[in-house]
N, C-alpha and C positions, 0 to 999 in steps of 0.2 A: 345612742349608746352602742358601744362596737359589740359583735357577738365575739365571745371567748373562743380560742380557737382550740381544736379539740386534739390531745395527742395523735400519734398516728401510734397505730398498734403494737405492742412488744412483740418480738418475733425472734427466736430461737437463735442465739449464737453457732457464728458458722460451723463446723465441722474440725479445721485447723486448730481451733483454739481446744477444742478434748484431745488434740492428739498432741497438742503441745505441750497441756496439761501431765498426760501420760510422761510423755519424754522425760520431763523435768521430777517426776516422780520418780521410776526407773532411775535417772543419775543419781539423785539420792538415798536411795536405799540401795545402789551399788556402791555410793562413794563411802557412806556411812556404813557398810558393810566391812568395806576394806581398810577402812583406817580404823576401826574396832581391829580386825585381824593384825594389824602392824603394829597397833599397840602392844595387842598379846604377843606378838613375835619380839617386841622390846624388852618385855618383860623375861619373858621365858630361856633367853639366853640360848635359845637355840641354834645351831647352824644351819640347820635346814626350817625354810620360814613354810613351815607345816601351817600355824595360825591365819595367817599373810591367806595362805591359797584357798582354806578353807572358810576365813570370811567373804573372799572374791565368789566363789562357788555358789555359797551357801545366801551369800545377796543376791546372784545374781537368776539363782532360782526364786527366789521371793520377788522377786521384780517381775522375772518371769508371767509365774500364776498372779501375779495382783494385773499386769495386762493383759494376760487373758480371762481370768474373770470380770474386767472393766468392759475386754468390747464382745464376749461372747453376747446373743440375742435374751433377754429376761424370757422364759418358760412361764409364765404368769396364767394359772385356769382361772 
């Protein structure tokens, strides 16, 4: 009878693959950011796309603080 052969150990996905994670996080909550914003500039009949800049802005600070609260170090006592 053959002996089973035994996995080899799970070990921690590289490094690349959280920051590509990130990345594609980031574009999404700036793209979805901004096309929220163009819509409201669709709507609002404005000439100046006030909407437009402030959901590019306003995502791309929330993009922002969600990557730096992903890779700052956990404080954990």
């Amino acid at each position: 009878m053959e002996k089973p052969k035994s996995k080899p150990p799970q070990t921690d996905s590289p490094v690349y693959v959280k920051y590509f994670g990130l990345a594609f996080q980031m574009c999404t909550i700036i793209g979805l950011g901004s096309y929220l914003g163009y819509r409201l500039h669709l709507r609002s009949n404005m000439e100046f796309p006030l909407y437009l800049l402030l959901g590019c802005f306003i995502s791309t600070a929330i993009a922002f603080y969600q990557l730096f609260k992903s890779i700052s170090p956990n404080k954990k006592k």
